[in-house]
C-alpha positions as a printed NumPy array, in Angstrom:
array([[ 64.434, 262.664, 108.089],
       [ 67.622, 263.259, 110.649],
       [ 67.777, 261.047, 113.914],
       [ 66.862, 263.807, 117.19 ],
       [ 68.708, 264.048, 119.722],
       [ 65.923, 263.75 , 122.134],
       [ 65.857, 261.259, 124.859],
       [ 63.272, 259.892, 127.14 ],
       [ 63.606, 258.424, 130.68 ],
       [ 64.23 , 254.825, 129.961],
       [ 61.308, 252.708, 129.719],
       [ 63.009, 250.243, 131.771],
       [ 63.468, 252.375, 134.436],
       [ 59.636, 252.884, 134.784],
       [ 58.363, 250.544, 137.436],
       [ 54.881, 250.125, 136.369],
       [ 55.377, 249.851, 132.894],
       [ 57.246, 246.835, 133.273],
       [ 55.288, 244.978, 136.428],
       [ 52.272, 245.503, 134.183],
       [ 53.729, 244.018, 131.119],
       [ 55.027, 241.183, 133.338],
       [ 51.966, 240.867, 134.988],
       [ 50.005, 239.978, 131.563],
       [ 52.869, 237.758, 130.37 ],
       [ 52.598, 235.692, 133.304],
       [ 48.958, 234.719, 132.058],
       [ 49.675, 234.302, 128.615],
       [ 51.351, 231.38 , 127.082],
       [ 52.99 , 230.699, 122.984],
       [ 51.559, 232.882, 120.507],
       [ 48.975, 234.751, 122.902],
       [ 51.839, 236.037, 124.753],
       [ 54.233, 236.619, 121.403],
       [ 51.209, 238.747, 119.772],
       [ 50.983, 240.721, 123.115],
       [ 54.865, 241.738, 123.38 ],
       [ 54.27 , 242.056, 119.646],
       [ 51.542, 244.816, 120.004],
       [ 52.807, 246.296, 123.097],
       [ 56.225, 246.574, 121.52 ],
       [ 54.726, 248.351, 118.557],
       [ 52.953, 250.798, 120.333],
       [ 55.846, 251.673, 122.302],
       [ 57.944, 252.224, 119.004],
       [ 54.989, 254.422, 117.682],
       [ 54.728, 256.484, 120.882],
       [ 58.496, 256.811, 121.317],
       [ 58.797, 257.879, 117.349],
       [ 55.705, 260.204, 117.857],
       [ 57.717, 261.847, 120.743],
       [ 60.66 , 262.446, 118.41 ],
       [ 63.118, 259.805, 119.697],
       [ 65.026, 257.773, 116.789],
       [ 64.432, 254.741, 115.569],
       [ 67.587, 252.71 , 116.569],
       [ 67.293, 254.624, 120.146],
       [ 63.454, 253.572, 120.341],
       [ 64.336, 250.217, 119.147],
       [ 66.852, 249.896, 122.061],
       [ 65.025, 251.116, 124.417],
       [ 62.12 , 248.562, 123.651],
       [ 64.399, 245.644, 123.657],
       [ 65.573, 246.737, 127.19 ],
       [ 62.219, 247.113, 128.301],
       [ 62.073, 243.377, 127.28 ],
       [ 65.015, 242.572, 129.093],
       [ 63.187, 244.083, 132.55 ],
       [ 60.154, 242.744, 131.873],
       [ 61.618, 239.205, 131.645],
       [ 63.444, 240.008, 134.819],
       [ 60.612, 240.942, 137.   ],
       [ 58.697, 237.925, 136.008],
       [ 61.649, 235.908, 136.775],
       [ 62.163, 237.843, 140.55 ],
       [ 58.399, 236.984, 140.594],
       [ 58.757, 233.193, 139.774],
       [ 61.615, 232.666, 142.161],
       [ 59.549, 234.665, 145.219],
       [ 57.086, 232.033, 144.66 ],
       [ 58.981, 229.01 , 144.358],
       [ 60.654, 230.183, 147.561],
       [ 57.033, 230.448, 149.517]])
């Protein structure tokens, strides 16, 4: 199978993909939260490969995702130590 040349508008771009991730991490601690990214992660990889996108792209663009996601719920964290 050749890598496509296909590319999707990045996941970490997409606001409310990555408040609702952040939203669920924020209420899920050690392994609960691991098997969530985990799952969510994996479905991600399987839409984005469904879609035609290749692997190493898909795989970047899920670890970028992470990257946001750990942003926003850092933003969050500060906004309410700041209250």
């Amino acid at each position: 199978m050749c890598d496509s040349n296909i590319s999707a508008f990045p996941l970490h771009r997409r606001r409310k993909l990555v408040e609702g991730i952040a939203r669920v991490l924020e209420f899920k601690n050690g392994e609960d939260a691991n098997a969530f990214w985990r799952n969510t992660a994996k479905a991600i990889l399987v839409q984005l490969s469904e879609s035609g996108i290749a692997p190493g792209v898909a795989e970047q663009e899920v670890g970028t995702l992470l990257h946001a996601v750990l942003g926003d719920i850092a933003t969050r964290s500060a906004a309410k130590l700041a209250q």
